[in-house]
C-alpha positions as CSV (number, residue, x, y, z in Angstrom):
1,X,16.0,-33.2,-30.4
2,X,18.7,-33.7,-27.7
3,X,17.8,-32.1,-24.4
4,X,20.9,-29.5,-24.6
5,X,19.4,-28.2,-28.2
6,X,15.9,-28.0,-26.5
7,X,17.3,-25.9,-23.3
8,X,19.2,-23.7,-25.4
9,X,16.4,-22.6,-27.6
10,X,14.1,-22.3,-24.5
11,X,17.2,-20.1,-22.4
12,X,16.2,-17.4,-26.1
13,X,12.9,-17.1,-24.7
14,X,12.3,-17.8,-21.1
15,X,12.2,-13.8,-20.7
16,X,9.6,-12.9,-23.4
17,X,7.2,-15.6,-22.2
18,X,7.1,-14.1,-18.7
19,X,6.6,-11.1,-19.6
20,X,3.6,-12.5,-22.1
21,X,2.1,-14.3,-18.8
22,X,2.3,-11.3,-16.4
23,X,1.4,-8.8,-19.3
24,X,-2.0,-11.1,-19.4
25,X,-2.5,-10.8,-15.3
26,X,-0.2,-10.2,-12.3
27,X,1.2,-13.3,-11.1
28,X,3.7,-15.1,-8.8
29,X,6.5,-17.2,-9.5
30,X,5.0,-19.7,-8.6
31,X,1.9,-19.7,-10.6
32,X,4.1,-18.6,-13.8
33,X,5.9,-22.0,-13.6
34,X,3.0,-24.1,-13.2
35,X,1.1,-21.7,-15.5
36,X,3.7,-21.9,-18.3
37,X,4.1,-25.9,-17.8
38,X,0.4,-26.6,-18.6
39,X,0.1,-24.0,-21.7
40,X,3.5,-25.9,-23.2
41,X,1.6,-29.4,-22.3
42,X,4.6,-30.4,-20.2
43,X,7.3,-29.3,-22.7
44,X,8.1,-26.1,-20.4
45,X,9.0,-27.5,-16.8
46,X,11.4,-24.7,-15.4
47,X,13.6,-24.8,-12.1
48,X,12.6,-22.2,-9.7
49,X,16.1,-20.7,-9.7
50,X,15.2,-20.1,-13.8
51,X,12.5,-18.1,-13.1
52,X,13.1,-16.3,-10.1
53,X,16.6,-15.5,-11.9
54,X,14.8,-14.3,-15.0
55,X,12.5,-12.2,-13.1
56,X,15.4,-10.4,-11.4
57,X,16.4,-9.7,-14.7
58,X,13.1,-8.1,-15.9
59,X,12.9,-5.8,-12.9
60,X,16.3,-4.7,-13.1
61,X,15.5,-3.7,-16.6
62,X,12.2,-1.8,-15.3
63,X,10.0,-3.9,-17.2
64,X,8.1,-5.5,-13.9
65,X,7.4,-4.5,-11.0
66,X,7.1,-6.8,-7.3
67,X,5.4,-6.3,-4.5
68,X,4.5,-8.9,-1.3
69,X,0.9,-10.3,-1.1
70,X,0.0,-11.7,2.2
71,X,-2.2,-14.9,1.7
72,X,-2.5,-16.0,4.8
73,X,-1.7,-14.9,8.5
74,X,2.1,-15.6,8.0
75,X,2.4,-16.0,4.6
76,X,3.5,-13.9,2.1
77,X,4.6,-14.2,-2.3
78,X,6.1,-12.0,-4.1
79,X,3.8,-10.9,-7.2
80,X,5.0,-9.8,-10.7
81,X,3.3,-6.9,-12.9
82,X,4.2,-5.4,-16.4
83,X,5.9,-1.9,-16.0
84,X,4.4,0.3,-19.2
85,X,8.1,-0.2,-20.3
86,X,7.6,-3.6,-19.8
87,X,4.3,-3.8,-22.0
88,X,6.5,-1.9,-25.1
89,X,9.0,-4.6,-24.9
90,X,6.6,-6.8,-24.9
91,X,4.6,-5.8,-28.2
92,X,8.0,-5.3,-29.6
93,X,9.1,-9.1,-29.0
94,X,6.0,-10.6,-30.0
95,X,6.1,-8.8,-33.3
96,X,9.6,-9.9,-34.1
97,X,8.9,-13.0,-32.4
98,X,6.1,-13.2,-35.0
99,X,8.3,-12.3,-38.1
100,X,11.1,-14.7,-37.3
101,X,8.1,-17.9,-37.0
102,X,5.8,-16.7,-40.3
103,X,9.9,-17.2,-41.9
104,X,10.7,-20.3,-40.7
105,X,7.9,-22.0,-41.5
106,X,8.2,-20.6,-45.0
107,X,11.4,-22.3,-44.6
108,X,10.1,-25.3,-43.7
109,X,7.6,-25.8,-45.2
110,X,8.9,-24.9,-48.7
């Protein structure tokens, strides 16, 4: 699979697998990168610009919330949390997201 193919099916679902991570537990950017790299063994390595940029996106659309944790003296991250729109969405997307796998392994597997 060339590396454009790969990035343009992983640009369709960026969105719903953040909102999947922070529906399971607040979270910050940072920990949803290296949190989503490990669960995809590697396969999902994304810029910090791609997430950030995606969870603008998401609270624009009300489906998270942010708010600044101080973790140290001077320190501070911005944290991520599912809006109850944002959990609606969510169930929404996983069930089509659901639907659209069960056919195309039909597909291929036929």
């Amino acid at each position: 699979m060339s590396q454009l193919y790969a990035r343009e099916l992983l640009r369709g679902v960026v969105e719903p697998l953040l909102l999947f991570l922070i529906g399971e537990s607040p979270m910050h950017g940072y920990q949803i990168a290296k949190e989503l790299e490990k669960r995809s063994l590697g396969h999902f390595r994304l810029t910090e610009s791609t997430i950030y940029s995606a969870l603008r996106r998401l609270e624009s659309k009300g489906l998270v919330l942010s708010w600044w944790q101080r973790v140290a003296r001077e320190q501070k991250r911005r944290c991520y949390e599912l809006t109850e729109k944002g959990h609606q969405i969510l169930a929404e997307e996983l069930a089509q997201w659901r639907k659209f796998h069960s056919a195309a392994n039909k597909v291929l597997n036929s």
